[in-house]
C-alpha positions as CSV (number, residue, x, y, z in Angstrom):
1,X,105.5,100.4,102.6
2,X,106.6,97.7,100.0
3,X,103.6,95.9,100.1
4,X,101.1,98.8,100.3
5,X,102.7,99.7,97.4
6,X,101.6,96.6,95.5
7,X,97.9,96.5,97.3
8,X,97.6,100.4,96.5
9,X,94.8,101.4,94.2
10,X,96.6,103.6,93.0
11,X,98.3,101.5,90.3
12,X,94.8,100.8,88.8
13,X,93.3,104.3,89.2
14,X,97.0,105.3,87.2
15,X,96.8,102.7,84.9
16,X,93.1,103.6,83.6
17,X,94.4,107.3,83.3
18,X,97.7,106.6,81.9
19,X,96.0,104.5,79.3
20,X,92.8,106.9,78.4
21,X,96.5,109.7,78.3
22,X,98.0,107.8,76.0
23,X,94.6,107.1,73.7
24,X,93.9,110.7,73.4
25,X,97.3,111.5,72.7
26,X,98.0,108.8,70.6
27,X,94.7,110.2,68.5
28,X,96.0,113.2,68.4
29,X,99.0,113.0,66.7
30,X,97.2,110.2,64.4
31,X,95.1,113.7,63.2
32,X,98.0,115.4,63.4
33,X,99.9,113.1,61.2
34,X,97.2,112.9,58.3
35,X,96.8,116.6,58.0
36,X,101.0,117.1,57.7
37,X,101.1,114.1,55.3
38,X,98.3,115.9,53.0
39,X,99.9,119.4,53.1
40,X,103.3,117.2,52.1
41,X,101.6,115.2,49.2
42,X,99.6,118.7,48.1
43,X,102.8,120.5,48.1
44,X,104.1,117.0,46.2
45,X,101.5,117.2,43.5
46,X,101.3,121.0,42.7
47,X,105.0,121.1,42.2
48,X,104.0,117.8,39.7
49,X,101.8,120.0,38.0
50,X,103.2,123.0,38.0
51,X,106.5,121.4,36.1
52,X,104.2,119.2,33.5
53,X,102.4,122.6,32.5
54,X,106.0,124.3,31.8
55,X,107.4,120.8,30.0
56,X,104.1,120.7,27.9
57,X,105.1,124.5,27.3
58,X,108.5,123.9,26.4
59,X,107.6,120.9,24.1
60,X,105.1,123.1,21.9
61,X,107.0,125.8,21.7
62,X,110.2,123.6,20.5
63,X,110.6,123.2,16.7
64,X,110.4,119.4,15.8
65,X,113.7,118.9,14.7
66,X,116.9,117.2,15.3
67,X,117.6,119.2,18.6
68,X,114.1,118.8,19.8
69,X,114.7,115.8,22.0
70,X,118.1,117.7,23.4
71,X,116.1,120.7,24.3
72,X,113.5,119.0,25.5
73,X,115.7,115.9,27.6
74,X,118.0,119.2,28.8
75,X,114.8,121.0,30.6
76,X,113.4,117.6,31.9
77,X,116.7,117.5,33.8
78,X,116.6,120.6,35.0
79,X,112.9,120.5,36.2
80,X,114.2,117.0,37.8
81,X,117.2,118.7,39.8
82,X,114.6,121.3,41.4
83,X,114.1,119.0,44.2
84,X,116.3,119.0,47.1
85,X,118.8,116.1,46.9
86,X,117.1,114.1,49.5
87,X,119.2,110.7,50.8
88,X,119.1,108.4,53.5
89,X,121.4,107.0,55.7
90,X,123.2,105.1,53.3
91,X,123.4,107.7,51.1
92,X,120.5,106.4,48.4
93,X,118.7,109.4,47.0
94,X,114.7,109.6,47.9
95,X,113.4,111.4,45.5
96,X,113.4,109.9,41.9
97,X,112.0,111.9,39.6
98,X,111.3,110.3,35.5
99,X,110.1,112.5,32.4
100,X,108.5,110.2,29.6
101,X,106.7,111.6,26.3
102,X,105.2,109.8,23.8
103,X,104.2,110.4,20.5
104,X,101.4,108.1,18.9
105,X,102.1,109.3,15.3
106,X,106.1,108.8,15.5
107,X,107.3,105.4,15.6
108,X,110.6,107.0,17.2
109,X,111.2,105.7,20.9
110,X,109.8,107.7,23.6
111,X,111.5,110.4,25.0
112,X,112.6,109.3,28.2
113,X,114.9,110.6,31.3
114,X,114.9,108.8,34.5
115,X,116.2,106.3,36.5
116,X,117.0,103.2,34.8
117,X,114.9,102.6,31.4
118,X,111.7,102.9,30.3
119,X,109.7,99.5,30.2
120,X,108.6,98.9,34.0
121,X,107.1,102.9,33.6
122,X,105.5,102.1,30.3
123,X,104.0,99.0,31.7
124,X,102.8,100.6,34.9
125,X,101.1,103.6,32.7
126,X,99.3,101.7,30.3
127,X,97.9,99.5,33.4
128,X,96.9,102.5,35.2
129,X,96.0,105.0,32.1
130,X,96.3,108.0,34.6
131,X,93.8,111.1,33.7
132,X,95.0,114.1,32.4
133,X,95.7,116.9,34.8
134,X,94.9,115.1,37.9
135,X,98.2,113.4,40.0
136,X,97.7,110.2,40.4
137,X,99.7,107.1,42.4
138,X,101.3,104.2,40.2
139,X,102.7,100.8,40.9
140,X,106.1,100.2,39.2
141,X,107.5,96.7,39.2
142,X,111.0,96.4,40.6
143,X,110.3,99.7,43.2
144,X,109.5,99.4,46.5
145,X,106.9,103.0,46.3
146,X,104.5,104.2,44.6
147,X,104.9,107.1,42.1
148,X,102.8,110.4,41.5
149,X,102.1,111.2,38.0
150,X,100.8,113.8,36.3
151,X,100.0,113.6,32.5
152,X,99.6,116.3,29.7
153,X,98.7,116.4,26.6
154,X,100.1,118.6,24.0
155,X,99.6,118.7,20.3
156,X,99.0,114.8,19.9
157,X,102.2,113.8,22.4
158,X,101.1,112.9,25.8
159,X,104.1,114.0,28.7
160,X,104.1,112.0,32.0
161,X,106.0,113.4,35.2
162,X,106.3,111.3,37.5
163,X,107.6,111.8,41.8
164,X,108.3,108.9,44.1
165,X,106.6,108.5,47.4
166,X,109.5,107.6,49.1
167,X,111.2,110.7,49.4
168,X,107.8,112.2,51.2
169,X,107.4,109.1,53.3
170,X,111.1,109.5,54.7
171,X,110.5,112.5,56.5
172,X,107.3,111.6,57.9
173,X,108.8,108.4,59.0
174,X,111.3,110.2,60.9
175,X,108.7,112.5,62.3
176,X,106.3,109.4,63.6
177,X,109.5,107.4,65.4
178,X,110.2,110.9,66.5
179,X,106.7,111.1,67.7
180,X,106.7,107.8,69.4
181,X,109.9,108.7,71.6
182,X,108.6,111.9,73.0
183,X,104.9,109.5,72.9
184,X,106.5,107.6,74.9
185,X,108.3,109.2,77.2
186,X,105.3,111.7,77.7
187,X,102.9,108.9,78.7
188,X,105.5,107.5,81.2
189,X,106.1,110.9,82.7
190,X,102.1,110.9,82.9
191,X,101.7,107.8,84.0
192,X,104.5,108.7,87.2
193,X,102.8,111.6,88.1
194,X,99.4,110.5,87.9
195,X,100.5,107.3,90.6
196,X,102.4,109.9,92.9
197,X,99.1,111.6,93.1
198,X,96.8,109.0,93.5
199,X,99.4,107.2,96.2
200,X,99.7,110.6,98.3
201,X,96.1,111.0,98.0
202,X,95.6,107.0,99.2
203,X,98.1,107.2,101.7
204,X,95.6,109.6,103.6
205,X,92.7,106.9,103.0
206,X,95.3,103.8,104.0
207,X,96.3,106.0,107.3
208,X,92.6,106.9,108.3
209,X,92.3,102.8,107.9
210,X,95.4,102.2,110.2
211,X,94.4,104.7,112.9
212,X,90.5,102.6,113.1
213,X,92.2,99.7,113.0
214,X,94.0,100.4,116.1
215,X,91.2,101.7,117.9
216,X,89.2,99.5,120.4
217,X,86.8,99.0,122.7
218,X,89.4,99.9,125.6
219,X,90.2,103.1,123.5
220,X,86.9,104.7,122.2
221,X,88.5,108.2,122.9
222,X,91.1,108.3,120.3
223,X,90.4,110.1,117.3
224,X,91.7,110.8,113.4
225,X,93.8,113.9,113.1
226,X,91.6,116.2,110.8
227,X,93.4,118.5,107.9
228,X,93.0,122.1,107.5
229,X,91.2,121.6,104.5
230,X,88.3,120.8,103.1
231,X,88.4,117.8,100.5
232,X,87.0,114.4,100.3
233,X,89.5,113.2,102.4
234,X,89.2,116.1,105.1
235,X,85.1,115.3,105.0
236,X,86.0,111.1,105.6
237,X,87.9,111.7,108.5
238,X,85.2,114.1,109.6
239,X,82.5,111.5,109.7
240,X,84.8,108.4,111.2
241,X,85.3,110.9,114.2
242,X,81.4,111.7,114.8
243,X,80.7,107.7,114.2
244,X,84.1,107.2,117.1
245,X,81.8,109.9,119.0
246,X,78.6,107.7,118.9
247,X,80.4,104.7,119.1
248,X,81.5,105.5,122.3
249,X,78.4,107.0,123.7
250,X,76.7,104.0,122.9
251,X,79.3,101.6,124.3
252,X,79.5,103.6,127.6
253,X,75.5,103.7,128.1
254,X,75.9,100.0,127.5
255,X,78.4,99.9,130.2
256,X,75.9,101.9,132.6
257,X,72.9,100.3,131.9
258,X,75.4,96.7,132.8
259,X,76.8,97.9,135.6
260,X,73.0,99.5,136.7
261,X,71.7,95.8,136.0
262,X,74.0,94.1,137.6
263,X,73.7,96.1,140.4
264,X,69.6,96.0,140.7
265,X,70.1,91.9,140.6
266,X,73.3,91.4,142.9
267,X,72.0,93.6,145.4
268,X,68.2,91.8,146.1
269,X,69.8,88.4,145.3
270,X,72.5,89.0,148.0
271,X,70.2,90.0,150.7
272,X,68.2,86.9,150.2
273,X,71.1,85.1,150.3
274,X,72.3,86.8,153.7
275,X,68.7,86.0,155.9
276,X,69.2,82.7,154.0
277,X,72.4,82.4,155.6
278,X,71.2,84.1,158.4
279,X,68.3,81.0,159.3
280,X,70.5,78.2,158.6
281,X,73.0,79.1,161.4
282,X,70.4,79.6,163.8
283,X,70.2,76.6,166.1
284,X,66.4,76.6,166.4
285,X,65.9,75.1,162.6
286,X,65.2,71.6,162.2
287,X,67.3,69.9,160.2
288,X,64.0,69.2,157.6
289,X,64.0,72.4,156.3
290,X,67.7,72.9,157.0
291,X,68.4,70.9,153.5
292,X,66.2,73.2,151.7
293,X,67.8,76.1,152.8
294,X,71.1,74.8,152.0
295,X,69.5,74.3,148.4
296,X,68.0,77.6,148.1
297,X,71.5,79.6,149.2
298,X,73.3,76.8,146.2
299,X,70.7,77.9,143.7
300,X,71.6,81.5,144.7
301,X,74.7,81.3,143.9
302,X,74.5,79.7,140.9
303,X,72.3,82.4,139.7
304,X,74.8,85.0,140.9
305,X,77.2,83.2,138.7
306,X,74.7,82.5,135.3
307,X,74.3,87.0,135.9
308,X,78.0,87.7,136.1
309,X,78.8,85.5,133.1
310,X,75.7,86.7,131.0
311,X,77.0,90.2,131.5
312,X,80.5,89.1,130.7
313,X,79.4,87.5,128.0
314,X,77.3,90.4,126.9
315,X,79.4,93.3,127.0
316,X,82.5,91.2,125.1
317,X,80.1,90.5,122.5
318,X,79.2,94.0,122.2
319,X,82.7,95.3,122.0
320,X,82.3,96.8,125.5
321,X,84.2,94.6,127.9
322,X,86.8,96.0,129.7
323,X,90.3,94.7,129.4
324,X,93.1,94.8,131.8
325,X,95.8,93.5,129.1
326,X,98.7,92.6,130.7
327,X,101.9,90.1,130.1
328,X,100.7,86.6,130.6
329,X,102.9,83.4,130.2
330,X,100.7,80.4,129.5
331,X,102.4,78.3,129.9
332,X,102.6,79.3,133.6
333,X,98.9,79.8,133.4
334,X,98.5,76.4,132.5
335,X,100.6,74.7,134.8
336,X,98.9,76.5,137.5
337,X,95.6,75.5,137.0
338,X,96.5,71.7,136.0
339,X,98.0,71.6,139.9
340,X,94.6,73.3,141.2
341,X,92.6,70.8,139.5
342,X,94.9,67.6,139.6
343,X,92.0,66.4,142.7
344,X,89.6,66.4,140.7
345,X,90.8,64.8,137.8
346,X,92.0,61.6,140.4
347,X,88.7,61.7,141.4
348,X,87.4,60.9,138.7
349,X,90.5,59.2,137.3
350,X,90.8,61.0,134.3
351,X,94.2,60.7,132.7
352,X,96.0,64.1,132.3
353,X,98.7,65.0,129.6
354,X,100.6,68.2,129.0
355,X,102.4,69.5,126.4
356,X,103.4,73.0,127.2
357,X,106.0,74.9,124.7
358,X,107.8,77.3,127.2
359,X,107.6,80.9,127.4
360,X,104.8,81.5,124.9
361,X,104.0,85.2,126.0
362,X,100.3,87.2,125.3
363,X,99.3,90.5,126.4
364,X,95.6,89.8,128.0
365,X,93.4,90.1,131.2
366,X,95.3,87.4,133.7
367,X,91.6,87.2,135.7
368,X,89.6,86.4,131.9
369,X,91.6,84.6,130.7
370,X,92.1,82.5,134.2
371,X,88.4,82.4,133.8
372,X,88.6,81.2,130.4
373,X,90.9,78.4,130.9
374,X,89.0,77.1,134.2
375,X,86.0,77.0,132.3
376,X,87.9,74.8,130.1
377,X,89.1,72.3,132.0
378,X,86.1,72.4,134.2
379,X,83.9,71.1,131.1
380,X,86.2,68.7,130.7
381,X,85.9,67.1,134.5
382,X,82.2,67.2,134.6
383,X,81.2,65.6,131.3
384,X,83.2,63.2,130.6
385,X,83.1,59.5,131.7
386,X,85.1,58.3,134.1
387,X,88.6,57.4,133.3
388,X,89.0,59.1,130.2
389,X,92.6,60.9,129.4
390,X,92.5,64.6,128.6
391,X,95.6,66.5,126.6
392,X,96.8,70.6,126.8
393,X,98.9,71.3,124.5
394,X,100.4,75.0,124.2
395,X,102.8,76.0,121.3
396,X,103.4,78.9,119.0
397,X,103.0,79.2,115.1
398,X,103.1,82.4,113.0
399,X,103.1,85.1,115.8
400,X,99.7,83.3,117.5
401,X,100.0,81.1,121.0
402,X,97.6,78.4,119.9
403,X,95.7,76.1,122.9
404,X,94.7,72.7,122.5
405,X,92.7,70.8,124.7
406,X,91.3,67.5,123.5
407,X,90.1,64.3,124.8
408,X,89.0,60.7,124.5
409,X,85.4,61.4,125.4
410,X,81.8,60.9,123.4
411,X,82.7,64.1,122.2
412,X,79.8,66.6,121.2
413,X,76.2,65.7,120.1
414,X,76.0,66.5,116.4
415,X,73.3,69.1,117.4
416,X,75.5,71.3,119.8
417,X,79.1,71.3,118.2
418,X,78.9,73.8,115.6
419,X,76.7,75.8,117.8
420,X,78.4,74.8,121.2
421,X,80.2,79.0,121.6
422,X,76.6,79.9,121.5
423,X,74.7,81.4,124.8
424,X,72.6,79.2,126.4
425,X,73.4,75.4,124.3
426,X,73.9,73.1,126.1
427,X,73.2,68.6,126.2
428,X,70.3,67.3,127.7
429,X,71.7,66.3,130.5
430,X,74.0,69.3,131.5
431,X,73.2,70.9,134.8
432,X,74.8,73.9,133.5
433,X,73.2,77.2,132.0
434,X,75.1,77.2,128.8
435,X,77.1,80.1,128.8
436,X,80.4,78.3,129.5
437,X,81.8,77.7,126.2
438,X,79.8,81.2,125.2
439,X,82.2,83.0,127.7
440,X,85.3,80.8,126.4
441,X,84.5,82.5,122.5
442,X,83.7,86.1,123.9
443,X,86.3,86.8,126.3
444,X,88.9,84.7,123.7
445,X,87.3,87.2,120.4
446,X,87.9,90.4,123.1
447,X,91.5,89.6,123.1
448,X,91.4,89.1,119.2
449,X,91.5,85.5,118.9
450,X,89.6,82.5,117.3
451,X,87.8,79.6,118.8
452,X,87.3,76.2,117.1
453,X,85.5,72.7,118.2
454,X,86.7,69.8,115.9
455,X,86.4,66.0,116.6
456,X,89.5,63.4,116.4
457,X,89.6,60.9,114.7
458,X,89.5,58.5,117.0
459,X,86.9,59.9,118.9
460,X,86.2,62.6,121.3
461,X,86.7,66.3,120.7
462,X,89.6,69.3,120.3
463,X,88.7,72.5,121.7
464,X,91.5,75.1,120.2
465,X,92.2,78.6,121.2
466,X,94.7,81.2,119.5
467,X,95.8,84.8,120.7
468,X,98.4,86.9,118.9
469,X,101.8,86.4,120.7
470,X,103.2,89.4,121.6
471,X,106.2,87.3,122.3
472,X,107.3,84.1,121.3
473,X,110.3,81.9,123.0
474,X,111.3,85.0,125.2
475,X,114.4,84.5,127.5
């Protein structure tokens, strides 16, 4: 489960949604955010305005006398403790708030209340000159913010009110890291259920790909379980079953029209071969034509043979060869046939070597793959030169039994090995039909195994088999 887990599409069909979630989301608030951070700085500059009209007010209708800068300092005050008293977590207050008037035709210093003095505001006015009635953003040396100012002008003095930034960026800091969290946590909830439902909706597909993975030639007739309803899904499974239905109409006409031709050729072939067989015990034939009768009953059966392995080697190719599997040791196998054909191989004094790791266990067909093997080692007696030494050896490696025969010999021409599991190649001097190796490769690909021809080194050539091991090293 682990590992369909990792190879599960589903982590990139999440991961596009999650990430086109999170985009639109993350736009979202982003629009969100600039329309709450222009009501704020509205709200910001019309209470700016609203308190520079009422201190231009006050400041005309004050008499210019000694208590005019009292009056006037004591409203300023007032107007700045209108705000709420805004402070962060250390306890500094956000909103700083400064009153300046000047008065070109007085020489008197201006009247100022605020924090700190007067000379970084001056400085930042004059650079900027703000406009008269319209708030506007300064750059004070010495403060981290900006201010908003709004200027007035009344009877020749010029009144600035000024707001810092920092008390409206606070709460709009604390409403984008609030944002973020609940961001966050949104697009990881999303991004959970958007897996869990493309891995339940996968999980379908990857059991639909288990179930024809496990179906064979031998077992046409199984079929997916279909849901009740009616989605993609449902529709997929549909159609595997109807291909499973022609599949295995097809693969059983094959098997009739095999069996049918099989039949039509054995059945001729055999009676020949029977009035063949029939002459040549009769005691009135000379012994001229006694030889050729002899030859014709030889060619016969060869032909018989060429037919049965053409239609073996036909129907495993096709899928359609019918498979007794049972539990085979092969290294029993083995043993077996190296005593059957130990005659032979003195005969021609060919050297023979086994090396046979015990108990390595395969579910197949014990008479194909007896066939197989005798195929094998019968290749080996009849082309090779005499006196050559010939090696099997059997061992398991990563759940597969893997068979090696190799030899000393000329090894293949370079125009046959790689095509040497094809039908019908075979050397220029083989008296064979060249369908040998051909039945090796089907019969070894029916069972679900590979085939490979390799030269050594040294010369000659390495014919390797490999079957899944059902069981390896049983006791």
């Amino acid at each position: 489960m682990f590992k369909f887990l990792q190879a599960s599409a589903a982590w990139r069909i999440s991961m596009w949604t999650t990430l086109a979630f999170a985009g639109g989301t993350a736009l979202a608030f982003s629009i969100v955010f600039f329309f709450v951070a222009n009501a704020v700085q509205k709200g910001r500059d019309a209470w700016l305005s609203g308190e520079a009209a009422v201190l231009a007010r006050v400041s005309s209708d004050t008499p210019r006398d000694r208590l005019y800068n009292r009056v006037v300092r004591e409203v300023a005050e007032l107007a700045t403790q209108e705000l709420p008293d805004e402070r962060n977590a250390s306890g500094q207050r956000l909103n700083s708030v400064f009153f300046l008037e000047t008065d070109p035709d007085n020489n008197e210093s201006p009247l100022w209340v605020g924090p700190g003095t007067n000379g970084a505001f001056l400085k930042a006015i004059q650079r900027t000159r703000p406009v008269p009635g319209s708030p506007q953003s300064i750059k004070v040396d010495g403060w981290a913010t900006t201010f908003r100012v709004v200027t007035q002008n009344q009877n020749g003095r010029t009144i600035y009110l000024g707001l810092s930034n920092r008390g409206a960026r606070y709460p709009l800091r604390a409403l984008t890291r609030r944002f973020l969290l609940l961001w966050g946590s949104t697009v990881l909830m999303g991004f959970l259920v958007s897996y869990m439902s493309g891995y339940r909706t996968l999980l379908r597909v990857q059991r639909i790909t288990d179930t024809v993975a496990r179906i064979g030639s031998a077992d046409l007739g199984e079929r997916l379980p279909e849901p009740v309803n009616s989605d993609e899904i449902s529709r997929l499974t549909r159609t595997f079953n109807h291909m499973l239905d022609r599949m295995q109409s097809s693969v059983n006409e094959l098997r009739s029209v095999t069996d049918a031709v099989a039949h039509d050729l054995k059945s001729p072939v055999t009676s020949i071969r029977g009035a063949l067989e029939s002459v040549l015990s009769s005691s009135e034939p000379n012994e001229k034509w006694r030889d050729s009768v002899g030859d014709a009953i030889e060619g016969l059966d060869r032909l018989l043979s060429a037919l049965d392995t053409t239609l073996d080697v036909a129907e495993a190719q096709a899928g359609a060869l019918r498979l007794d599997r049972i539990t085979v040791d092969l290294a029993a196998v083995v043993r077996q046939l190296v005593d059957l054909y130990q005659p032979a191989m003195d005969e021609r004094h060919h050297e023979m070597i086994i090396d046979l790791e015990d108990h390595v266990v395969v579910e197949a067909d014990w008479a194909l793959l007896h066939r197989v093997l005798s195929n094998l080692i019968e290749n080996e007696i009849a082309h090779l030169p005499v006196g050559c030494r010939i090696t099997i050896r059997l061992q398991s490696r990563e759940a597969s039994a893997t068979l090696a025969i190799e030899d000393n010999g000329p090894g293949f021409p370079p125009d046959i090995g790689a095509r040497a599991f094809e039908r019908f190649v075979k050397g220029k001097h083989s008296r064979g039909h060249g369908l040998g190796l051909a039945f090796v490769d089907a019969v070894v690909r029916a069972h679900g195994g590979t085939t490979k021809i390799s030269d050594r080194p040294a010369g000659g050539a390495v014919i390797t088999l490999s079957l899944p091991a059902t069981v390896l090293h049983a006791v």
